[in-house]
N, C-alpha and C positions, 0 to 999 in steps of 0.2 A: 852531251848526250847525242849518238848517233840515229839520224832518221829513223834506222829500223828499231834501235830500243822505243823512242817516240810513239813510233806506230804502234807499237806493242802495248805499250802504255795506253795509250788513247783506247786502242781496242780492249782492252780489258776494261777500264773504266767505261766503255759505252756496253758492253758485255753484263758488266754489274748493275749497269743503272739502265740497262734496257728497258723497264715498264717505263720509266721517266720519260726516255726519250718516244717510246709508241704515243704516252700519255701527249707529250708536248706536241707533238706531230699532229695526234690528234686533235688538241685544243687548237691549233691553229689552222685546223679544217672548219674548223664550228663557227657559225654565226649563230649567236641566242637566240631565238626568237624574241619575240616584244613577249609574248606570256612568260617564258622561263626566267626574261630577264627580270622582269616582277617578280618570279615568283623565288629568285636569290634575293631581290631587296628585300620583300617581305619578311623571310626567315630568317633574314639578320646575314647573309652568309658570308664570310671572309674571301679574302682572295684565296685563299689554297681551296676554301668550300665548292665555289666557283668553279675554279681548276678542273678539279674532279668532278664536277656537275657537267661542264660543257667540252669535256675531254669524255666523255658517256655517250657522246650526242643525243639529249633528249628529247622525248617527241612524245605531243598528248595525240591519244588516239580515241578513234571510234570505236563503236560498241566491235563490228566483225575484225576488223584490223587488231583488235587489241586483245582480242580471244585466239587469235592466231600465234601474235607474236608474245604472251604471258598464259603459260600454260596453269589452270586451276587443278591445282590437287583434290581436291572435296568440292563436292556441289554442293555443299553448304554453306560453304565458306566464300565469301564474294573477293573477288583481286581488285587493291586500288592502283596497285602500279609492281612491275620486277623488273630485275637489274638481271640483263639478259645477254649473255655475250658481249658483255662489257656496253652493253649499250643500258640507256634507262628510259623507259615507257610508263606513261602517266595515263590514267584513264582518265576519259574528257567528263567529268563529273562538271553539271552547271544547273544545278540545285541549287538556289540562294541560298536556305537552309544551310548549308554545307561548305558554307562561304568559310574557304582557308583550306579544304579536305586535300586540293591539287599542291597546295603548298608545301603542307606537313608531307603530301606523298612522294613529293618531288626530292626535300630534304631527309626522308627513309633512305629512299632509293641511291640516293648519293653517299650516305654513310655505307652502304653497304660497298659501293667504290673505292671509300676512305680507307675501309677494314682491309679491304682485299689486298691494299698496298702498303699495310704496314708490314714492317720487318719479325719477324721470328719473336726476338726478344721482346717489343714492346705490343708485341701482340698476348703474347703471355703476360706481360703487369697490366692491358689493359684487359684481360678475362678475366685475370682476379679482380681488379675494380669491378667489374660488371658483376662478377658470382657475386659480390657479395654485398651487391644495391638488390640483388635478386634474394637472397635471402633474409633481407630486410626486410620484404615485403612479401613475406610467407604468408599473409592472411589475406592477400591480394587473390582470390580466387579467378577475378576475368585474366589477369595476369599469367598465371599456372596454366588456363585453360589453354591460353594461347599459342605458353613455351609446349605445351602440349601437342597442340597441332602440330606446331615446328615437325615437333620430335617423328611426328607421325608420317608429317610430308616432306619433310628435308633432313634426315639425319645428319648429324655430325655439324650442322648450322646453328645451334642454342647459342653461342656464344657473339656470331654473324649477327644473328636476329635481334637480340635483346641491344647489342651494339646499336642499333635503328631505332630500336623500341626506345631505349633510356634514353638517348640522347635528342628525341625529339616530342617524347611525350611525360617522361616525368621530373618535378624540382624536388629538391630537398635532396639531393646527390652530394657524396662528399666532395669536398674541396678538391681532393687531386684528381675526379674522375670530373670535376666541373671545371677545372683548370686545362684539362685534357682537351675537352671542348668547345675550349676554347680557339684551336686552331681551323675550326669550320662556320663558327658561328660567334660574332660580336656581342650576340643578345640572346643568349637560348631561353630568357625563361618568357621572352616575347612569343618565340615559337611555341611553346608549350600551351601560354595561352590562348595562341592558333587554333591547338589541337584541342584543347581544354572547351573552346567555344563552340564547334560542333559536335562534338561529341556529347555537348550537355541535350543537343536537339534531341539524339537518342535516349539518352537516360530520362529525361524529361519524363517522354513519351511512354516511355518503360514504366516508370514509377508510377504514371498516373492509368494507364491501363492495371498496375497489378491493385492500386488501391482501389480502382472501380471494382475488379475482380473479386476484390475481398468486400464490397461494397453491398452488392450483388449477390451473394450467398450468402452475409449476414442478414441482408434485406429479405433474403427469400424463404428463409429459416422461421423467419419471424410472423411471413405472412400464413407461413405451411403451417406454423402451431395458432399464430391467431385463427383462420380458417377452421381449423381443426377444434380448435374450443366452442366457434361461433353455432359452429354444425351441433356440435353436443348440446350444444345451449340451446339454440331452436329446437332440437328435440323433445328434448325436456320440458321446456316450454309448451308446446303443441300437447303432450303427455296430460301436463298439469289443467289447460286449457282445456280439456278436452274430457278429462274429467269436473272440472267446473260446472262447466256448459249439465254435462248429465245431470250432476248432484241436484243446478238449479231448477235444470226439467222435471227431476223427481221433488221436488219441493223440501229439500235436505236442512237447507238452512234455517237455523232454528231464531235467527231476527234478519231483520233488514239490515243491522249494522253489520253483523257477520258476512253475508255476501257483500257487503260495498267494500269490507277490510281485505275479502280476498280478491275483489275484482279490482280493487285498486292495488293490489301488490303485483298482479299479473300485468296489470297494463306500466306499472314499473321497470319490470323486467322487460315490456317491447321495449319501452321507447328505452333503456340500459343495450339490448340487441341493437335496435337502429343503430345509435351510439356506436356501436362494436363494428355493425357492418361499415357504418360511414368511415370508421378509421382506418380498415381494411383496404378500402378502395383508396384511399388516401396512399397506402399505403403501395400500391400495388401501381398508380400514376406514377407514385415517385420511381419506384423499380424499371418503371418504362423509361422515364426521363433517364435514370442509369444504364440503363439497357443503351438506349438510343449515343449516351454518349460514348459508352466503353465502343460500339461498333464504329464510330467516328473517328476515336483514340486510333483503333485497331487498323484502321483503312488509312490513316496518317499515316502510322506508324509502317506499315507495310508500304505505302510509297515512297517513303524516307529508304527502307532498304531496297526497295527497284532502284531509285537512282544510282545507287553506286550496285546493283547488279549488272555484268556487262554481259550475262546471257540475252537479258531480255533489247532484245535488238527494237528501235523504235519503228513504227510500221512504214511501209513502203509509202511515197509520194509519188504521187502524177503533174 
């Protein structure tokens, strides 16, 4: 084979594997940090995981720096980390609570690397695996909402996205799409219980705000109608009273044992009211203790989502 067929050769194979060779060049720009390089141990990552993790060059950032370089489609919606011009940016999440949040985001943000450099064909058999772990889990509503968002802030990414999503937050995947994943991660369903472990902070948090919620309106339901009956009752009462008292002024009663029958039926019904009121207010402490705690939940649970908001910038120091 003559030099110039060679050359030719060689150029055409450096031609077709050009992302390889940017990738390798890249990677061997990259020193890990000590965090990134935990945070491949952690998520189990293989060497190809790696690869494409530290051929990204990634970098956790601060709250302004990282509103810069990861642009937020909805302000409702908070950014943990985006794969940005081939680069991948982690937000500096350092919430104990949240311990593993930088992990899981680290390893998203890499599969979305992973996707970007598969070839044509096995990009297609690997969206049919993913449509149809995605349709498995049609009663999955935070799920839907999610691919929702996608659809709303990235078209034409549903198949990208869920590629990050499946593979670093849900088990119980078929065999050949869990085989698949196998070339980024020695142990995904360690990573999952990563993501599985903060995440329950939220739910947690969730679940017991809504049961206070419903705790709360049941409680207050209950105190609206007992109130409501107590007031009828004291009426009544006061009514009956009230007529007594004249009957006895007018000297009505036709024995002594007659008035002592009604005036002991009457002072029945106070102390049956006292009774009513005291359970009342029993009732109405307890609604506070509820009260106090649902705002406790709620003031939790709202600092749980400022930490991974990167709007809210921490204030200035002197």
């Amino acid at each position: 084979m003559s030099l110039s067929i060679l050359f030719l050769v060689l150029a055409g194979l450096l031609w077709f594997n050009r992302q390889l060779v940017v990738d390798w060049i890249s990677y061997r720009q990259y020193t890990p940090t000590s965090e990134f390089a935990a945070f491949a141990e952690r998520t189990t990552m293989t060497r190809e995981g790696k690869f494409y993790l530290y051929a990204s060059h990634p970098s956790l950032e601060k709250t302004q720096n990282f509103n810069k370089l990861c642009d937020r489609k909805e302000s409702s919606s908070a950014v943990l980390g985006c794969y940005a011009a081939n680069k991948i940016y982690v937000y500096d999440i350092d919430d104990t609570k949240l311990d593993g949040i930088r992990e899981v985001t680290t390893a998203h943000e890499m599969l979305h690397a992973a996707y970007q450099r598969l070839g044509s064909d096995e990009k297609t058999k690997v969206n049919a695996l993913l449509d149809a772990e995605y349709r498995k889990r049609a009663d999955d509503t935070a799920l839907a909402e999610r691919m929702d968002f996608y659809k709303r802030t990235q078209p034409g990414e549903h198949d990208n996205e869920l590629h990050s999503i499946i593979g670093t937050e849900y088990d119980g995947i078929s065999n050949e799409l869990e085989k698949y994943y196998e070339r980024y991660f020695d142990n995904r369903a360690a990573l999952v219980q990563l993501h599985a472990k903060y995440a329950a902070e939220f739910t947690k948090l969730k679940d017991e705000a809504t049961s206070l919620s419903r705790q709360l309106k049941d409680k207050s339901g209950a105190i609206e109608t007992g109130s409501a009956q107590y007031n009828e009752s004291v009426k009544n009462l006061n009514g009956d009273i009230e007529s007594f008292n004249s009957r006895a002024t007018a000297g009505q009663f036709t024995s002594r044992s007659e008035f002592n029958s009604e005036r002991a039926a009457l002072l029945s019904r106070i102390n049956a009211l006292e009774q009513q009121r005291s359970e009342i207010d029993e009732q109405i402490k307890l609604y506070e203790s509820l009260r106090q705690r649902y705002n406790a939940t709620v003031d939790e649970s709202q600092q749980l989502y400022n930490s991974i908001d990167s709007r809210l910038a921490p204030a200035p120091t002197i």
